[in-house]
N, C-alpha and C positions, 0 to 999 in steps of 0.2 A: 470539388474540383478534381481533375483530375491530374495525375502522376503526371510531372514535366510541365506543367500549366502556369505560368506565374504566378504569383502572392497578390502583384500591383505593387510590392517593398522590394522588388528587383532581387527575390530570391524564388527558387525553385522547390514545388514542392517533389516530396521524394518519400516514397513507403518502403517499409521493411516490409518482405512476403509475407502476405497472412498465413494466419496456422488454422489449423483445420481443427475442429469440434471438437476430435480426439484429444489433442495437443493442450486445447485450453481447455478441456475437462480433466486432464492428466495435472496441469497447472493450477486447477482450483481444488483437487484430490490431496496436492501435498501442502495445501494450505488451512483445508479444512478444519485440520484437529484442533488450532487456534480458536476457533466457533467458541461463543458461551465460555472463555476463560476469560482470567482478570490478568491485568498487566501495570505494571506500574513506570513510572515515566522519569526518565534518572533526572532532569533536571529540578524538576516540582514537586517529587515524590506524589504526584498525583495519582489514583487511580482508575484504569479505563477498562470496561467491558468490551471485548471483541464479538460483535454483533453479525456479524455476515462478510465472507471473501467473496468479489465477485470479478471481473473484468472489464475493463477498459475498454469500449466498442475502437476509440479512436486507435488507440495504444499499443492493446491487447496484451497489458501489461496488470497482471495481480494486483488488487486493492483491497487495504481492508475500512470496513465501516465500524465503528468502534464509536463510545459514548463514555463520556467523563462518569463515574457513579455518580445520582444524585442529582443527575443533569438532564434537562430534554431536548437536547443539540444533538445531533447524532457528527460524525467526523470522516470523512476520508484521508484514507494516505496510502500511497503506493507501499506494496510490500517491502519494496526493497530497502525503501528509506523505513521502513518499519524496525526489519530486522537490522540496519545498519550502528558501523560502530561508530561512538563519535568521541570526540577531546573535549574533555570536561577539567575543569581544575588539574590540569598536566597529565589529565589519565585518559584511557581508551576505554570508553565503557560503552554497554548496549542501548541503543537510544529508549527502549520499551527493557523490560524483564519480566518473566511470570511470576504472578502476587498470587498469594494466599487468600484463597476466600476473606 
């Protein structure tokens, strides 16, 4: 559809300006280095392999694909809800953390 086009739910759609090639290769450059590390997950103490950053066609919003150890489900999540902080038992902690081999 296009921009200003109804839903049919009596809202309107509306895009942010797309970024240019450069911009989301500059955007998957500072996400990179996360590739092939392990992370651990505050609430489960679970651990996940960070498999691949890619982007969002719709969004064009950073995602990483990441996989429990152990597991053959692979997982998306927006970077930002990646890196984000969250209230755990009265505290503010990292929703992921970098794990030790």
């Amino acid at each position: 559809r296009r921009t200003g086009q109804h839903t049919g739910w009596g809202k309107m759609i509306t895009e942010a300006p797309r970024k240019t090639v450069s911009e989301l290769s500059a955007m998957l450059d500072d996400a990179r280095p996360m590739v092939r590390t392990l992370w651990r997950h505050y609430k489960t103490g679970k651990r996940y392999a960070v498999l691949l950053v890619a982007i969002a066609e719709a969004t064009q919003e950073v995602l990483v694909i990441y996989a429990p150890l152990g597991c053959g489900v692979n997982f998306v999540r927006p970077l930002s809800e990646w890196e984000e902080i969250v209230e755990y038992e009265g505290k503010r902690v990292a929703r992921f953390v970098p794990s030790k081999g």
